[in-house]
DRENTORKOL-3810 file (N, C-alpha, C; in nm, 4 decimals):
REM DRENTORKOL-3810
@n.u->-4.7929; n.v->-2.9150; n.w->-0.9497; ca.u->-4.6840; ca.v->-2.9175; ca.w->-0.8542; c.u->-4.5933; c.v->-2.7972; c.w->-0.8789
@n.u->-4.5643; n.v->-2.7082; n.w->-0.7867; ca.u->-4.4661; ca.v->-2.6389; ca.w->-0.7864; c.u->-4.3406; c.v->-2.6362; c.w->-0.8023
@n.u->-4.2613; n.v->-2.5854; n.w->-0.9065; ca.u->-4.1346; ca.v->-2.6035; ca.w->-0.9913; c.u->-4.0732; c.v->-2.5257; c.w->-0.8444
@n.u->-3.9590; n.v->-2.6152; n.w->-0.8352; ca.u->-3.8317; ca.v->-2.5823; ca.w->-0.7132; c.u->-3.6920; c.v->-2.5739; c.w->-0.8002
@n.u->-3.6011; n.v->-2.5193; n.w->-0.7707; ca.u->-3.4357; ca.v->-2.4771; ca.w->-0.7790; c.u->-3.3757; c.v->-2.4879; c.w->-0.7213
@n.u->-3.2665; n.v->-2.5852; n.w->-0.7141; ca.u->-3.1627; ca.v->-2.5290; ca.w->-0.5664; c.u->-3.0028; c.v->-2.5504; c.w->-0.6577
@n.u->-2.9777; n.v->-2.4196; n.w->-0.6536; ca.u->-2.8130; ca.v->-2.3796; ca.w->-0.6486; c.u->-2.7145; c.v->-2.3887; c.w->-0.5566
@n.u->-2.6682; n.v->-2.4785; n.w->-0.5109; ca.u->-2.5302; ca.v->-2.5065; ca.w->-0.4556; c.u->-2.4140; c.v->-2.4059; c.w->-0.4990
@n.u->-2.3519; n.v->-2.3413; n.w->-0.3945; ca.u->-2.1790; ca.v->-2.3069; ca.w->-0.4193; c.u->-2.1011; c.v->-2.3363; c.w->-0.2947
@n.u->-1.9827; n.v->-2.3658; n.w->-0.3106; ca.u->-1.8566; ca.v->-2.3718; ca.w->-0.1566; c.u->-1.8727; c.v->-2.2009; c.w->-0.1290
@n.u->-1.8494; n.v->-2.1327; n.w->-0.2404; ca.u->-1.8562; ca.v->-2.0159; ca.w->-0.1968; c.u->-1.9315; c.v->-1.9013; c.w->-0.2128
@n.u->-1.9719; n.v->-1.8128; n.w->-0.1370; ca.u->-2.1077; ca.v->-1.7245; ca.w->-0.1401; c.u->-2.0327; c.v->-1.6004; c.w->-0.0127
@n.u->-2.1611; n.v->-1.4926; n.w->-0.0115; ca.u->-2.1089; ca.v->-1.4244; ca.w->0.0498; c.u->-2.0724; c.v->-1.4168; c.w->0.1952
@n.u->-2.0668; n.v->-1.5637; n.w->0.2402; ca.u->-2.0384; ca.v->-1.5644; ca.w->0.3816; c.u->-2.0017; c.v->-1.7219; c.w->0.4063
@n.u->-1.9682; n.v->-1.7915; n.w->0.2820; ca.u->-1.9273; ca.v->-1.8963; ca.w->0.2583; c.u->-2.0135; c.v->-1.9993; c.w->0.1960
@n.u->-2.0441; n.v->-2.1407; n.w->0.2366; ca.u->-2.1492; ca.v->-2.2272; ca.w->0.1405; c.u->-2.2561; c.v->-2.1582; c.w->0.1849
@n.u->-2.3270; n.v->-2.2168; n.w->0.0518; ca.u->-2.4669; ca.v->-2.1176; ca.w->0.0293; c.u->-2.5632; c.v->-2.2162; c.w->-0.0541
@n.u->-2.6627; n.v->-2.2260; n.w->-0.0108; ca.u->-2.7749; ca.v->-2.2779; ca.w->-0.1553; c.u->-2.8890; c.v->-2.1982; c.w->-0.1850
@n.u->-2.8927; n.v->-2.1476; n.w->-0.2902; ca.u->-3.0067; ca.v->-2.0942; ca.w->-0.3125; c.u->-3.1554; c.v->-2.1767; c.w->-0.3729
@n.u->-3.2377; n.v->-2.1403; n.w->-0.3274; ca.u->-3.3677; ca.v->-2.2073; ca.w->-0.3529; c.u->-3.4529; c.v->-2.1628; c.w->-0.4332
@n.u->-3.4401; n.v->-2.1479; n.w->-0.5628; ca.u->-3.5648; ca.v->-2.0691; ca.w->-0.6501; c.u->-3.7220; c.v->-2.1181; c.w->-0.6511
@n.u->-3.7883; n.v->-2.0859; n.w->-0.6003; ca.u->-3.9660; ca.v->-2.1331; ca.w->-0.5963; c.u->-4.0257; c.v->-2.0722; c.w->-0.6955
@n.u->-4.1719; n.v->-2.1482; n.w->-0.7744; ca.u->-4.2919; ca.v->-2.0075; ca.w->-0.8045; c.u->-4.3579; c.v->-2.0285; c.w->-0.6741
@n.u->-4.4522; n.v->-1.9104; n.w->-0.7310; ca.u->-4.5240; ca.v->-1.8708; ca.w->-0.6527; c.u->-4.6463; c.v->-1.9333; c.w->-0.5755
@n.u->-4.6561; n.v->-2.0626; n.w->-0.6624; ca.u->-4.7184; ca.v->-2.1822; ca.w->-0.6364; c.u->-4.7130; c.v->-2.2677; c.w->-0.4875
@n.u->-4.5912; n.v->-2.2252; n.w->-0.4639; ca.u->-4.5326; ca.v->-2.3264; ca.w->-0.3446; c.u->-4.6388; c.v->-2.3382; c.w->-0.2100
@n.u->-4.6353; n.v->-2.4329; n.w->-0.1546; ca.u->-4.7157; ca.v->-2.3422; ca.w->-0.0197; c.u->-4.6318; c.v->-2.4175; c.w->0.1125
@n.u->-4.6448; n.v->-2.3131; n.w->0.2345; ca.u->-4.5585; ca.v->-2.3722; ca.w->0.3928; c.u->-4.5130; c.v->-2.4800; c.w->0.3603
@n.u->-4.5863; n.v->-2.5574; n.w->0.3788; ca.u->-4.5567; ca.v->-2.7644; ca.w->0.4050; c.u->-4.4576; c.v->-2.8308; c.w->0.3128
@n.u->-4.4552; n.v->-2.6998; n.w->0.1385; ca.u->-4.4210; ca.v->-2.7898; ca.w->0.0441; c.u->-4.2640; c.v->-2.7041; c.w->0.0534
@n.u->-4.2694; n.v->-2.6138; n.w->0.1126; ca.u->-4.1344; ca.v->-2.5419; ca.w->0.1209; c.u->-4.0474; c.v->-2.5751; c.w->0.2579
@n.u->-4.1206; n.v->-2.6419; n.w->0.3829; ca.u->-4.0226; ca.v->-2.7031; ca.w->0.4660; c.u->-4.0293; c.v->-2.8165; c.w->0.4177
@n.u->-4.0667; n.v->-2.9172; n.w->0.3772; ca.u->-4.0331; ca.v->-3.0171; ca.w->0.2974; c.u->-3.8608; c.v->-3.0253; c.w->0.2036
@n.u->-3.9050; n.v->-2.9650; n.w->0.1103; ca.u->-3.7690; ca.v->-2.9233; ca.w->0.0299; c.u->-3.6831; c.v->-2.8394; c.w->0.1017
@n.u->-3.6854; n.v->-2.7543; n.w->0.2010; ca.u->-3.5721; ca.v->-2.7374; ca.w->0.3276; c.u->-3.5343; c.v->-2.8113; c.w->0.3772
@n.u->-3.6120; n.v->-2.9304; n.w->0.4418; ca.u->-3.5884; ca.v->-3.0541; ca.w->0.5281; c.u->-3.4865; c.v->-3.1284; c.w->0.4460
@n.u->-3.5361; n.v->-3.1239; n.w->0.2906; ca.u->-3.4294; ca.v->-3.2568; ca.w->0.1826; c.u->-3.2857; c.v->-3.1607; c.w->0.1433
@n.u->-3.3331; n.v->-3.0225; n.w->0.1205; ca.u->-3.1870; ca.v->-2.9720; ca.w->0.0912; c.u->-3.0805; c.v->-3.0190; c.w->0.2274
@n.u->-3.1294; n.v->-2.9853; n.w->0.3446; ca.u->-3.0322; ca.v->-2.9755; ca.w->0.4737; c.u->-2.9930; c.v->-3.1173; c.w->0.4935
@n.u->-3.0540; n.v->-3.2169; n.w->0.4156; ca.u->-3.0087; ca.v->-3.3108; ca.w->0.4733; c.u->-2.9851; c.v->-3.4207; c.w->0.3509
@n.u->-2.9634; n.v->-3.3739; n.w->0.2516; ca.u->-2.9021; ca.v->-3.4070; ca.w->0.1755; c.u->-2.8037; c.v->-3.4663; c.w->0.1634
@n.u->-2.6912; n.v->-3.5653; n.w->0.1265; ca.u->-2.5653; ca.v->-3.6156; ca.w->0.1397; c.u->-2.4729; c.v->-3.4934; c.w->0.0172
@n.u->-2.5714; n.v->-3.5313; n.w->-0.1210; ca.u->-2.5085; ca.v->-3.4811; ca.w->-0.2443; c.u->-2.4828; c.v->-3.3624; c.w->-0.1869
@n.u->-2.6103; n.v->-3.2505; n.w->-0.1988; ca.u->-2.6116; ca.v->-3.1010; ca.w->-0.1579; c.u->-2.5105; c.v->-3.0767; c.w->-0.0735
@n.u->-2.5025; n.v->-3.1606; n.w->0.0377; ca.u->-2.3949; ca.v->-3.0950; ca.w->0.1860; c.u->-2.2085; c.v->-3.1142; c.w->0.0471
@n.u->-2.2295; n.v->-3.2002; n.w->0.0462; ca.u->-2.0809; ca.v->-3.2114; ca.w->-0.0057; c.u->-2.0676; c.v->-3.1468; c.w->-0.1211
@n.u->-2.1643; n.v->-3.1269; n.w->-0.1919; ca.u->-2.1227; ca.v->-3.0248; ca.w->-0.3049; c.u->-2.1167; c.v->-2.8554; c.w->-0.2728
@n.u->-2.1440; n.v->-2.7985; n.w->-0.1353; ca.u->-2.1159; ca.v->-2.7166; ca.w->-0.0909; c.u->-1.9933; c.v->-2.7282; c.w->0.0263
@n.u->-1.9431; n.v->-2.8274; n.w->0.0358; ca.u->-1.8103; ca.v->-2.8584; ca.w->0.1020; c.u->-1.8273; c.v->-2.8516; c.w->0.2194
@n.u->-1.9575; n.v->-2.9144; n.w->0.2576; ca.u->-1.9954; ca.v->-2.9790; ca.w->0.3834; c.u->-1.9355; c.v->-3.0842; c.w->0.4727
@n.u->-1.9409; n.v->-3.1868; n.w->0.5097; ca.u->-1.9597; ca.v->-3.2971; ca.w->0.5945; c.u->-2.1265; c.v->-3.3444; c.w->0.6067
@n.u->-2.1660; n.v->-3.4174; n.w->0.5717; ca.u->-2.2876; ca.v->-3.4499; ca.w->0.5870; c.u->-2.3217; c.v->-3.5518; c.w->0.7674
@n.u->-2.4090; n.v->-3.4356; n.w->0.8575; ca.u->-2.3796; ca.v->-3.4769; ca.w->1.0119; c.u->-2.5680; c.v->-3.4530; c.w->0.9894
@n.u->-2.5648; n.v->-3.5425; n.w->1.0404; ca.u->-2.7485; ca.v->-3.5642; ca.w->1.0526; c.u->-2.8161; c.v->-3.4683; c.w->1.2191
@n.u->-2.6853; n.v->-3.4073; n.w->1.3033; ca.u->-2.7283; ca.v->-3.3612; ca.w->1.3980; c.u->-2.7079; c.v->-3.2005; c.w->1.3904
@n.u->-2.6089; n.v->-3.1914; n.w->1.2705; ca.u->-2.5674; ca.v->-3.0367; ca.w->1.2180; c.u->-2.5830; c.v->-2.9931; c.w->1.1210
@n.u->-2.6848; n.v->-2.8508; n.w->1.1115; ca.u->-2.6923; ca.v->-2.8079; ca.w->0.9857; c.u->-2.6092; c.v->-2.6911; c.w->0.9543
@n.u->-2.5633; n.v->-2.6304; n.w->1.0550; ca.u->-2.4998; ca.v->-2.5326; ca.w->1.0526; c.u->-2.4130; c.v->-2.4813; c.w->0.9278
@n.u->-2.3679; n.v->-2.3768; n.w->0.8712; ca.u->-2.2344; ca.v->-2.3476; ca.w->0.7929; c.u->-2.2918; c.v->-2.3644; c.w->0.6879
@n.u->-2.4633; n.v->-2.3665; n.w->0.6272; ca.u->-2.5062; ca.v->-2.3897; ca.w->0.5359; c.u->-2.6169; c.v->-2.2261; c.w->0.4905
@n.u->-2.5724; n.v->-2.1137; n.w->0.4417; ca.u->-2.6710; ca.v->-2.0275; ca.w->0.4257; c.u->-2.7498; c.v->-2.0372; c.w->0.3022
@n.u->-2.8787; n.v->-2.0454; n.w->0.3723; ca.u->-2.9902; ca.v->-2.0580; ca.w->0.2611; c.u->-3.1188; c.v->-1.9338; c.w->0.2251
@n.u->-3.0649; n.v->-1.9025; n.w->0.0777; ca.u->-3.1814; ca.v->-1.7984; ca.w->-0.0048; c.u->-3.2760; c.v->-1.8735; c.w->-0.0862
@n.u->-3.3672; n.v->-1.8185; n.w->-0.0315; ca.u->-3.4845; ca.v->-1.8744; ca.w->-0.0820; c.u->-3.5504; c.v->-1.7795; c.w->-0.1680
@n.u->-3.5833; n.v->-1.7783; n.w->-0.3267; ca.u->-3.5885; ca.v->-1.6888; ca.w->-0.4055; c.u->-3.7094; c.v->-1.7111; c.w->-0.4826
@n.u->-3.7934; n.v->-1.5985; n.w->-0.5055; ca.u->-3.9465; ca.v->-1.6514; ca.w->-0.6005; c.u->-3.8691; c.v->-1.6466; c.w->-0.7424
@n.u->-3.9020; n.v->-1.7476; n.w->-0.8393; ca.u->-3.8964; ca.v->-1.7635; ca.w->-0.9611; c.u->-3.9547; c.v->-1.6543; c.w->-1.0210
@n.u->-3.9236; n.v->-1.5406; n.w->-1.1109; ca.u->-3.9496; ca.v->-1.4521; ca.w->-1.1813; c.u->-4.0582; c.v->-1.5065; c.w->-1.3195
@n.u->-4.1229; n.v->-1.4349; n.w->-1.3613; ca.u->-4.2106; ca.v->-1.5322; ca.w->-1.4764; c.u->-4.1240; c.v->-1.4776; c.w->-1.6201
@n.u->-4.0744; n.v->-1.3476; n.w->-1.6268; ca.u->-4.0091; ca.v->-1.2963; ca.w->-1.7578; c.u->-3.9203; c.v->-1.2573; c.w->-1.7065
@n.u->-3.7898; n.v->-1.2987; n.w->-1.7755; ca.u->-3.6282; ca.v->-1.2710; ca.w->-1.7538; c.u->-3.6150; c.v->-1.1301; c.w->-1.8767
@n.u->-3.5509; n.v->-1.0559; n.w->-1.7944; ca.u->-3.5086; ca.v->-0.9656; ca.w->-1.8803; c.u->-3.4181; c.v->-0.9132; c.w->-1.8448
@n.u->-3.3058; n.v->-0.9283; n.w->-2.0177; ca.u->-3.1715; ca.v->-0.9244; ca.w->-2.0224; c.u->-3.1689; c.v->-0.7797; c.w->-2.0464
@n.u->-3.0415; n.v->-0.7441; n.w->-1.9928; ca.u->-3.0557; ca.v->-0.5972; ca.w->-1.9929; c.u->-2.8474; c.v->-0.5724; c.w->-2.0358
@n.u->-2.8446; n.v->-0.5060; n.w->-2.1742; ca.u->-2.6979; ca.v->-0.4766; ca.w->-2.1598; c.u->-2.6717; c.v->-0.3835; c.w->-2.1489
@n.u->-2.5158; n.v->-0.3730; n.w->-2.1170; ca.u->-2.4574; ca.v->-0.2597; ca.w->-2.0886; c.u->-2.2984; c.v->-0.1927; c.w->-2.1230
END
């Protein structure tokens, strides 16, 4: 099964935002799936300072991001 992420904030660069980290594993069906549960979420909507409206998804921007396999820290 394909490992999923989703980051919630109220604020982002154009206001609430969730980001979605995937691997590369994911496929169509299994990624509108977990779109379908983020958008309609109760928790998710209100922890991005939603209203949870089953007819509106609006005011919700979503990045959808491939999971990297090696993190590398880089200082400066």
């Amino acid at each position: 099964m394909p490992i999923s992420e989703v980051r919630v904030s109220k604020t982002g660069p154009a206001g609430p935002h969730a980001e979605v980290i995937v691997d590369g594993k994911i496929t169509a069906s299994q990624l509108g799936s977990l779109m379908q549960s983020v958008t309609t979420n109760k928790a998710v909507l209100s922890a991005a300072g939603l209203r949870a409206c089953a007819g509106c998804k609006s005011g919700l921007d979503i990045h959808i991001l491939d999971r990297f396999q090696e993190v590398i820290q880089v200082e400066y």
